[in-house]
Backbone bond lengths (Angstrom), bond angles and torsions (degrees), N, CA, C in turn:
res aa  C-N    CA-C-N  psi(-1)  N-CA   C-N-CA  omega(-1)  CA-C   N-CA-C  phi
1 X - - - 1.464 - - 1.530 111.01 -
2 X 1.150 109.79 -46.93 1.676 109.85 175.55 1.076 113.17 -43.89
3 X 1.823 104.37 -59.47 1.743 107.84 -170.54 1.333 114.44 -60.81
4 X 1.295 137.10 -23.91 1.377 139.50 -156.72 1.855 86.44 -108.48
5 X 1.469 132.08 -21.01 1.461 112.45 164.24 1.700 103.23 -66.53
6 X 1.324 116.80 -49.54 1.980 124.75 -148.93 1.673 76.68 -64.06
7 X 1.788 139.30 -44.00 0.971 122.90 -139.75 2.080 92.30 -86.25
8 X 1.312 117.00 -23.52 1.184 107.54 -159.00 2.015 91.48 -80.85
9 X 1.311 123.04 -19.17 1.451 137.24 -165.50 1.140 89.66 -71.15
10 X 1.567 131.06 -61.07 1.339 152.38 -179.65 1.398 112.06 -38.02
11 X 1.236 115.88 -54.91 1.904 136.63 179.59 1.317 92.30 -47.11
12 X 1.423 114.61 -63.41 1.466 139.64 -116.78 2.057 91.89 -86.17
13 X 1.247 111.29 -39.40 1.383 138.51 170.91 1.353 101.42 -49.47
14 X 1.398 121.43 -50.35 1.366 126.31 -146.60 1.660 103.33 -92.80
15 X 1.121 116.60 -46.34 1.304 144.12 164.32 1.696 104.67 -32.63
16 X 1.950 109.40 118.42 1.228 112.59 -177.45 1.407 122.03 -27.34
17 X 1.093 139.82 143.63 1.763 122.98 -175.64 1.454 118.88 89.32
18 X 1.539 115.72 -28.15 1.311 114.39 -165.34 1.717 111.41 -72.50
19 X 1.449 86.53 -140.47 1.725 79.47 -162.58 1.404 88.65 -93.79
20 X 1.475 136.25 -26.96 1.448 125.48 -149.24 1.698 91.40 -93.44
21 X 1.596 113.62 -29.77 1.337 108.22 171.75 1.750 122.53 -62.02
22 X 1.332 102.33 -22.89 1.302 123.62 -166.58 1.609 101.55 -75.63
23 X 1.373 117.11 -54.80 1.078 134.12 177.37 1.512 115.12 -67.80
24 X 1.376 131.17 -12.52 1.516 127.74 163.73 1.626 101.78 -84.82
25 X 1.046 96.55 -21.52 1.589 88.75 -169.02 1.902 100.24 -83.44
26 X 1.115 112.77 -26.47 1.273 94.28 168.85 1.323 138.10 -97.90
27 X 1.228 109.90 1.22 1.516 133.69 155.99 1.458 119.04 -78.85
28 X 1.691 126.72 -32.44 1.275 115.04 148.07 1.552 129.84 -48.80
29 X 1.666 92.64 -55.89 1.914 90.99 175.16 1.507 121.03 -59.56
30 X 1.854 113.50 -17.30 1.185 75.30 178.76 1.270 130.27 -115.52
31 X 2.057 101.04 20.80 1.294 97.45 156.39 1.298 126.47 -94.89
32 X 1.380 118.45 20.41 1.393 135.19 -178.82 1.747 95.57 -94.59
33 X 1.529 113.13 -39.03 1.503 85.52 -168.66 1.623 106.54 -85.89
34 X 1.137 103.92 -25.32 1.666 119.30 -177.98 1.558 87.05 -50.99
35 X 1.220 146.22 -51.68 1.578 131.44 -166.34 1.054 117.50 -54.20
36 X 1.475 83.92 -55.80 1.962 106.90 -165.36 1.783 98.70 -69.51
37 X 1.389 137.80 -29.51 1.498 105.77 141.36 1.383 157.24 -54.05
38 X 1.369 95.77 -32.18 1.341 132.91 -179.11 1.799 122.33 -68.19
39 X 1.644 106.80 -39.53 1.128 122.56 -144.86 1.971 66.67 -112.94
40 X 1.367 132.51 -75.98 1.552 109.39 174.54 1.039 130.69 -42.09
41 X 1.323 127.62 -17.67 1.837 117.64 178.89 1.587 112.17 -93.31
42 X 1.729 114.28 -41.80 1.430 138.33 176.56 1.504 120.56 -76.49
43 X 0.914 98.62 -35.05 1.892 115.56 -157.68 2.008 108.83 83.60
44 X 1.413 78.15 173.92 1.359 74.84 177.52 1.559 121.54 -90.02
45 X 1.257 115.75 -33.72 1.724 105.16 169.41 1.378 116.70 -57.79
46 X 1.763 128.15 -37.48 1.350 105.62 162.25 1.284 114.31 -58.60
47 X 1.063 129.87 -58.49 1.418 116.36 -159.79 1.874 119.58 -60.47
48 X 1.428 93.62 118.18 1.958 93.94 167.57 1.362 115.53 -91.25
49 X 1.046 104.38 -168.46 1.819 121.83 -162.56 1.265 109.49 -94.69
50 X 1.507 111.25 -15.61 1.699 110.11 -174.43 1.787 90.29 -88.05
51 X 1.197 118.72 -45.96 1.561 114.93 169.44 1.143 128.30 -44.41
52 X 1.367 125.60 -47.44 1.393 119.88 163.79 1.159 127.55 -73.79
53 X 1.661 122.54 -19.05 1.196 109.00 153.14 1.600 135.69 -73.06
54 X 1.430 97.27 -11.62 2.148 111.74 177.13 1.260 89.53 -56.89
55 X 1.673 113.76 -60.61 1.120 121.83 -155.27 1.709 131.39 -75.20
56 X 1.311 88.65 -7.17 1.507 101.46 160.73 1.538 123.76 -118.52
57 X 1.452 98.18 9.91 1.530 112.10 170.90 1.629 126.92 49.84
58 X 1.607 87.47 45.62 1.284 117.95 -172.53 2.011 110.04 -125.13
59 X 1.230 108.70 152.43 1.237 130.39 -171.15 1.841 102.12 -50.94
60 X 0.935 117.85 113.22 1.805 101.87 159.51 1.842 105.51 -31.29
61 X 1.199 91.38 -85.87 1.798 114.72 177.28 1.971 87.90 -8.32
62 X 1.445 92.69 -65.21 1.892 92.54 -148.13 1.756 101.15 -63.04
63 X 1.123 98.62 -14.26 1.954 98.81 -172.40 1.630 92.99 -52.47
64 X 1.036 129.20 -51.24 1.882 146.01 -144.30 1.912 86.99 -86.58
65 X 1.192 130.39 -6.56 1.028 129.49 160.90 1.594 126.39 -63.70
66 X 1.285 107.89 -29.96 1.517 134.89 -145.51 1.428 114.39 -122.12
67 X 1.732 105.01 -41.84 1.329 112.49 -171.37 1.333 91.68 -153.30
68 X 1.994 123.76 136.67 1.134 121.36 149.64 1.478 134.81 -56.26
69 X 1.763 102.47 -38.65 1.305 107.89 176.55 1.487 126.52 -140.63
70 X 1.116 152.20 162.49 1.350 146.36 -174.37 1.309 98.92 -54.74
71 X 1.687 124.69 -53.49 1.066 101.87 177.98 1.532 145.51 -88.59
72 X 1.470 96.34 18.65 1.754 122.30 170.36 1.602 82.45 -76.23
73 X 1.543 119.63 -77.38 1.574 95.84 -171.38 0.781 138.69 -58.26
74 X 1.686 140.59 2.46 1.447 151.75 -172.24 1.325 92.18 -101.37
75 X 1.335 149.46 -30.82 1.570 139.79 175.67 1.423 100.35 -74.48
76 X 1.917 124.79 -60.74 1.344 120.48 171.48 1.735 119.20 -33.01
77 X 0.811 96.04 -60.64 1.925 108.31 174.03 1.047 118.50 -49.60
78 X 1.271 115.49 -48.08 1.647 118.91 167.26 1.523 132.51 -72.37
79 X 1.373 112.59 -33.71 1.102 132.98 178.89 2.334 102.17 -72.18
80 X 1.355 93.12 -63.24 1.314 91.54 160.84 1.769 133.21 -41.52
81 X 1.121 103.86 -46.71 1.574 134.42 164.42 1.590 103.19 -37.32
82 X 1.000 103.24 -91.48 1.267 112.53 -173.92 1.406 125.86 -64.39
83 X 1.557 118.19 -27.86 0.856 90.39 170.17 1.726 136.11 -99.28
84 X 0.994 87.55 12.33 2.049 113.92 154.76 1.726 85.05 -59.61
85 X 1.133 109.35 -100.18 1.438 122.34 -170.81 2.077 109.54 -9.32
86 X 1.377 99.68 -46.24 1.344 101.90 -172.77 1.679 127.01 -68.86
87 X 2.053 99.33 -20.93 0.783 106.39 -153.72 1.795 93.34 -104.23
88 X 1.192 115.73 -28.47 1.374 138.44 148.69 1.995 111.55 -32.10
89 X 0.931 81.61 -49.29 1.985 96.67 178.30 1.716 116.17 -71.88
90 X 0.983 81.95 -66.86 1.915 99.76 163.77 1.747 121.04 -55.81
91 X 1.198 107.49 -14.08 1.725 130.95 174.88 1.842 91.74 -82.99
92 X 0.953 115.39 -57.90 1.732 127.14 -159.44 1.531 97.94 -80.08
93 X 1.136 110.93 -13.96 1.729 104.97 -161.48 1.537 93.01 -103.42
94 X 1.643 124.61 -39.84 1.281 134.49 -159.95 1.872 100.38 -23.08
95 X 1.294 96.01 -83.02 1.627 96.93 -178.41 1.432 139.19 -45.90
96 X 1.284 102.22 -8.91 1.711 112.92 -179.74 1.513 117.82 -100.98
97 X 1.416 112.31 132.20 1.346 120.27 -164.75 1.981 114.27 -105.85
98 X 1.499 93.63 -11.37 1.420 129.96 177.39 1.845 114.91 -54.38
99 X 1.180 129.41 68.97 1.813 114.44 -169.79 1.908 94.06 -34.59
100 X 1.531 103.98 -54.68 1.589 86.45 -154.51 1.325 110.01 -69.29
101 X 1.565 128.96 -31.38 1.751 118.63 156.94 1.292 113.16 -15.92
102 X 1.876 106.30 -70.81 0.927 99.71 -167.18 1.659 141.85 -95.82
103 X 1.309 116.07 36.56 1.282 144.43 141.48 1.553 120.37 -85.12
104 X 1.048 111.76 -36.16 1.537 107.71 163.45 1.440 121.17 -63.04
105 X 1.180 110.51 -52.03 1.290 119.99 179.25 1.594 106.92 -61.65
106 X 1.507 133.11 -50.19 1.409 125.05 163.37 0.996 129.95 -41.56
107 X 1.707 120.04 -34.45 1.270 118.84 -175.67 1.657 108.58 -100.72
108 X 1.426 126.43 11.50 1.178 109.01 178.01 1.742 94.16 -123.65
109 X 1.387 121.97 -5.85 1.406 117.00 125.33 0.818 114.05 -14.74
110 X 1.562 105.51 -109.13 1.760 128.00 -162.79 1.027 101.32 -50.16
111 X 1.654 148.37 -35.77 1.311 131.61 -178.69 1.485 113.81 -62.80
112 X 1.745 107.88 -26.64 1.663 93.52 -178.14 1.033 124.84 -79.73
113 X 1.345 139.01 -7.40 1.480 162.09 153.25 1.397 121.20 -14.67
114 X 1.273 109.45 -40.26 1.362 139.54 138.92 1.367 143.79 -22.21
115 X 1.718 96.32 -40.18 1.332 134.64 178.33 1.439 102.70 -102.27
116 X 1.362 117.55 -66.74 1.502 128.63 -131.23 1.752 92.86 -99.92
117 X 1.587 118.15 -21.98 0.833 117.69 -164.58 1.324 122.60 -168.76
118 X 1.537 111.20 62.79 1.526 127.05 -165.61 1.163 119.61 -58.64
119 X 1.334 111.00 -44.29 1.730 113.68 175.16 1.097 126.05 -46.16
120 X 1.776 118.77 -37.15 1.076 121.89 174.07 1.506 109.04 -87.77
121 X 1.102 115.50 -24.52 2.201 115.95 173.59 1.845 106.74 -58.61
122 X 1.335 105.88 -33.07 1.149 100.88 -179.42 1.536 109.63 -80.85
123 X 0.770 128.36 -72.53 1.709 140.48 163.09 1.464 95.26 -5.89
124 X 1.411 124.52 -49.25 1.537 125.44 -153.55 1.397 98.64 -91.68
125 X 1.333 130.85 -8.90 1.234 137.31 -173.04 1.747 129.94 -124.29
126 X 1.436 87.95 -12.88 1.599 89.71 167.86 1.610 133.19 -110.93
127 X 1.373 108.51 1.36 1.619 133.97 -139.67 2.073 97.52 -130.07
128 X 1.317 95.89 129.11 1.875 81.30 -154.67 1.717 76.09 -90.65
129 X 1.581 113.64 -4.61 1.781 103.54 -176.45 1.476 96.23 -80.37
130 X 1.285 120.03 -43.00 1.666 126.99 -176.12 1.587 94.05 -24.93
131 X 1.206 95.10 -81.76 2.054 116.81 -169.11 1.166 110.80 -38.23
132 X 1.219 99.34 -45.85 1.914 91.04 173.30 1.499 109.36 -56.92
133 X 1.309 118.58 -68.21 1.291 120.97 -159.79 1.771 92.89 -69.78
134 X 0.954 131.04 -17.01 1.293 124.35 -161.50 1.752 101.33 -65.61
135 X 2.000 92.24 -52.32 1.535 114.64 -176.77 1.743 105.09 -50.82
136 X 1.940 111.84 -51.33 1.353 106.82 178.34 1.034 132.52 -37.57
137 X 1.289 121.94 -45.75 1.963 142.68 -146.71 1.298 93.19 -101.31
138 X 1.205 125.71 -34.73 1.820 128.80 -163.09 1.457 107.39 -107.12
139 X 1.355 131.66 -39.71 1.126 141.87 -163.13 1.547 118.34 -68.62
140 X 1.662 119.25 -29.01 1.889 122.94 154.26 1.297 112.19 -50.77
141 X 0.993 106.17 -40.14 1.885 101.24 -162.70 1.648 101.42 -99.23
142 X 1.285 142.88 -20.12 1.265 137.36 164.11 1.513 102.16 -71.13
143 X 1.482 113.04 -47.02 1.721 95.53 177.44 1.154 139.78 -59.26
144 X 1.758 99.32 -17.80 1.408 126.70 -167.22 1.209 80.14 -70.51
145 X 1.587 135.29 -106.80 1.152 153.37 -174.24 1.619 126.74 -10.74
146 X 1.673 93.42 -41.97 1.563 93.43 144.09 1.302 161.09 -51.47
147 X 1.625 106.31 -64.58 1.705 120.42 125.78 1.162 119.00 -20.50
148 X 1.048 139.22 -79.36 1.898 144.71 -169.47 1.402 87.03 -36.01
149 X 1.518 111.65 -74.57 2.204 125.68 -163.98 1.914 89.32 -41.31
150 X 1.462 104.96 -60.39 1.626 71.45 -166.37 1.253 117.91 -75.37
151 X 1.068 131.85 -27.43 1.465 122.03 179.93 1.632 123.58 -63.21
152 X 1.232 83.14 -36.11 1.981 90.75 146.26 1.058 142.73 -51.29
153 X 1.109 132.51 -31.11 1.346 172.32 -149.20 1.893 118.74 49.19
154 X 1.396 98.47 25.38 1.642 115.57 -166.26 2.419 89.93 -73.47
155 X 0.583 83.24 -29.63 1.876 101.96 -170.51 1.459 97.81 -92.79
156 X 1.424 102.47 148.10 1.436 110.83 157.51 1.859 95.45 -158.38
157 X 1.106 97.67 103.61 1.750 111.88 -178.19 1.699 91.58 -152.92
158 X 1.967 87.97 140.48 1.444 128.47 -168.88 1.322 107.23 -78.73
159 X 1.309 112.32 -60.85 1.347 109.32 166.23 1.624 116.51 -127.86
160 X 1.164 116.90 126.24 1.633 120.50 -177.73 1.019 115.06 -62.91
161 X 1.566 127.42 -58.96 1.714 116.62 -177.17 1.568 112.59 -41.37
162 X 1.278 109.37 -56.79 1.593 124.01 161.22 1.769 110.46 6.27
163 X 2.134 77.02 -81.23 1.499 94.21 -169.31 2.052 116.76 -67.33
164 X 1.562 96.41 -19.71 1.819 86.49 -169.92 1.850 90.71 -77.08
165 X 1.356 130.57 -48.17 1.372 110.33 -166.71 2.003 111.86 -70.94
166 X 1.484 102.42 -12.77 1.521 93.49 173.80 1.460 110.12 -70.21
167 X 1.291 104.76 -44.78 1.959 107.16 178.46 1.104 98.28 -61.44
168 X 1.542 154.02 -59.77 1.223 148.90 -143.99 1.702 94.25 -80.17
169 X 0.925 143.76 -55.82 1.006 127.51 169.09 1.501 134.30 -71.12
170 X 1.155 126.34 12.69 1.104 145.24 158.99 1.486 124.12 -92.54
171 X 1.574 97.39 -37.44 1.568 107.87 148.98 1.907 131.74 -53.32
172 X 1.467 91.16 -53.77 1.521 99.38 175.49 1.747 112.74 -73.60
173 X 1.679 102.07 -16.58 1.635 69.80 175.15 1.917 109.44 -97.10
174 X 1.251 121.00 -1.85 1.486 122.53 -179.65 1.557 96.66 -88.67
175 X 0.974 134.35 -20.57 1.724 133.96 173.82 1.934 91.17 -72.55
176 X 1.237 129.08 -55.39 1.373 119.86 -156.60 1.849 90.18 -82.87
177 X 1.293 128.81 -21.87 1.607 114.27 -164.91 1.972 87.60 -76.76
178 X 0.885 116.46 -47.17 1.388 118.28 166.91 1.089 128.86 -16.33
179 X 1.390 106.75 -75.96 1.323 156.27 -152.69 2.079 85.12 -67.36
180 X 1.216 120.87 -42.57 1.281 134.22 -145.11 1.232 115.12 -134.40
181 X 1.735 97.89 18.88 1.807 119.87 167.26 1.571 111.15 55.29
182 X 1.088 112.11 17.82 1.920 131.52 -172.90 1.878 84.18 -76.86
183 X 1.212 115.18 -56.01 1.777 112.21 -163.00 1.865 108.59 -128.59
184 X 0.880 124.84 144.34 1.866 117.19 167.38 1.026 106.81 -81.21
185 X 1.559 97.98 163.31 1.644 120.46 -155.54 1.426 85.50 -60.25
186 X 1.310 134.74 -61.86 1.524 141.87 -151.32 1.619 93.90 -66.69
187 X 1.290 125.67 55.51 1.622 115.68 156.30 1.870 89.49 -112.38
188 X 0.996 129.28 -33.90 1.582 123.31 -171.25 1.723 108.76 -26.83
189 X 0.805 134.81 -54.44 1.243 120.83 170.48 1.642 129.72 -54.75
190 X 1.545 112.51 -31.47 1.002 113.93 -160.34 2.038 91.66 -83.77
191 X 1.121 103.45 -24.42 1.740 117.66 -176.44 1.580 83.43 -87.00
192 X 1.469 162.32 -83.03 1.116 136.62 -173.88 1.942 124.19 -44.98
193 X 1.279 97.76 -24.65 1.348 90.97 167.08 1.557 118.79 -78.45
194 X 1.093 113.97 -54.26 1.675 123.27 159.48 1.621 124.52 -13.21
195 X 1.604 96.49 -63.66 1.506 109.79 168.03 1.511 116.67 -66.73
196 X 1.348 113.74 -17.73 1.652 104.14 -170.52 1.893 113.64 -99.64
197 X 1.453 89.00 1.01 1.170 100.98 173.24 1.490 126.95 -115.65
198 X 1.523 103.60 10.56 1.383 135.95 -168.37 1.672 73.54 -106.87
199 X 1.213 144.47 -81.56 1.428 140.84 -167.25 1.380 121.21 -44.39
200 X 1.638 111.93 -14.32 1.674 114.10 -170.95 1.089 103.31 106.30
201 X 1.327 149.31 14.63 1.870 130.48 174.04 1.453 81.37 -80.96
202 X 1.162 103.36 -179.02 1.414 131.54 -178.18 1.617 115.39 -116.63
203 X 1.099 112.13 144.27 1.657 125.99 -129.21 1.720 90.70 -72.09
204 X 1.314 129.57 -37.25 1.442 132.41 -171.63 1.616 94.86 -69.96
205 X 0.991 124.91 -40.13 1.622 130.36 -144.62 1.748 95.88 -74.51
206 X 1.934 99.09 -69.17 1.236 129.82 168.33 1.799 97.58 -24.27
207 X 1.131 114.62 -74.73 1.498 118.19 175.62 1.566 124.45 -29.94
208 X 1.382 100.43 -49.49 1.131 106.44 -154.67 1.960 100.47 -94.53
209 X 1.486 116.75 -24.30 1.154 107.48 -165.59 2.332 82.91 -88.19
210 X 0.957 129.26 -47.77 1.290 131.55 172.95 1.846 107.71 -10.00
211 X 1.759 101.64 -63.02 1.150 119.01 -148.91 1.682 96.86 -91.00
212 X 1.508 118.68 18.88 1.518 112.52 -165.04 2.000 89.33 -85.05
213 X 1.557 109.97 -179.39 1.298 112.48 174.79 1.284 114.68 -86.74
214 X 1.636 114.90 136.70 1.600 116.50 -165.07 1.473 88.72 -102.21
215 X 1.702 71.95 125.57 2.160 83.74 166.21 1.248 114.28 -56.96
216 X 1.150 103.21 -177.77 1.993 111.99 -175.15 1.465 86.83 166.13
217 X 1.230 131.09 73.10 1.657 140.63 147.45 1.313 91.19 69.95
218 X 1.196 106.78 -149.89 1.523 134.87 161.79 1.909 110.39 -7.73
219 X 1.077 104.26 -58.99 1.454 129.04 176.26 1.357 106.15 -83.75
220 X 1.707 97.50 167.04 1.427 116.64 176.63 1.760 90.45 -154.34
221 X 1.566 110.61 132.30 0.900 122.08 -173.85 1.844 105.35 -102.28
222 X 1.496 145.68 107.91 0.981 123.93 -169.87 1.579 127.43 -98.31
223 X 0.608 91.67 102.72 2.561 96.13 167.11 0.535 143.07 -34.70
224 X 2.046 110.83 -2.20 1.899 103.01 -141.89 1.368 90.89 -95.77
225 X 1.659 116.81 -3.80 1.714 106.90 -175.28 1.364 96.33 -102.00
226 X 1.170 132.85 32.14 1.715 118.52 171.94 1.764 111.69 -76.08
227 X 1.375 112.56 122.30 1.519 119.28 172.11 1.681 113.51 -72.57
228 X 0.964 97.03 173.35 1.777 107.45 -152.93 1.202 76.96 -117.29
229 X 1.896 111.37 138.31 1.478 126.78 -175.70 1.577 97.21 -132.96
């Protein structure tokens, strides 16, 4: 009777949810977060695999469990990354029916990242794999929002692809001037206004919808006192 209880405990462990499932899952995250420190303070070519495993106080051996290669986990991490981030964005946007709201509000998102969450601002800005995947994970829902503005007639842009990699890179370089004490956090508006006037709003409007209060759930975080740098 014992053996056939330890064996049903044993099952029971193994079984999605259980404890042994429970326990991969927290040995993935924490060589996922151990990177994503590691790989923002070091870069990623310094950093090796025996380091992120010290640093997540995990087995060398067990890393190769999880990930074939550093850079299998640097796509996982990123891909994970962001798309928190996306879903985080799409939380703030829910209530707004506005395309250009809600491009403002994306880009003063992603600009706070900077702030709220450097490890990953850097990652998104130094890494030519970052950008790719950055463009993948982010790039449906900015186009979306794009599309909507012109068909709205809130937009007037010639060619769209044009305009999403000019904003996106206009994004990544005000996230890295940040990032590198070049500008203060409080320019995000003035870089969401920038872009919304890069689309055709008109320069008062652009201003004024930039500087509105960005949701954040429960909260509302407000802009209207950001100084001009």
């Amino acid at each position: 009777m014992a053996r056939e209880r330890s064996a049903v405990i044993e099952d029971a462990g193994r079984r999605p949810g259980g404890r042994v499932q429970r326990r991969k899952a927290r040995t993935r995250a924490a060589l996922l977060e151990a990177a994503r420190r590691l790989f923002a303070t070091r870069g990623v070519d310094s950093t090796t695999v025996a380091e992120i495993a010290e640093q997540a106080d995990v087995a060398v051996g067990s890393f190769y469990n999880y990930f074939c290669t550093k850079d299998q986990l640097l796509v996982a991490l990123l891909e994970t990354s962001l798309t928190e981030q996306r879903r985080e964005l799409e939380g703030r946007q829910a209530q707004i029916s506005d395309p250009a709201e809600m491009i403002s509000i994306a880009h003063r998102h992603l600009v706070g990242l900077a702030q709220s969450d450097p490890d990953l601002a850097w990652l998104m800005i130094r890494l030519e794999m970052s950008q790719h995947i950055t463009r993948t994970v982010l790039w449906q829902s900015a186009s979306s929002d794009l599309t909507a503005g012109i068909a709205a007639g809130r937009f007037d842009v010639e060619n769209p692809k044009v305009a999403l990699v000019a904003s996106g890179g206009a994004l990544l370089a005000v996230i890295q001037s940040i990032l590198e004490g070049e500008v203060a956090p409080e320019v995000a508006s003035a870089h969401a206004e920038g872009v919304l006037r890069s689309l055709g709003v008109a320069a008062t409007e652009a201003a004024e919808i930039a500087r509105r209060p960005l949701p954040a759930g429960d909260r509302v975080i407000n802009h209207q006192s950001e100084e001009n740098v």
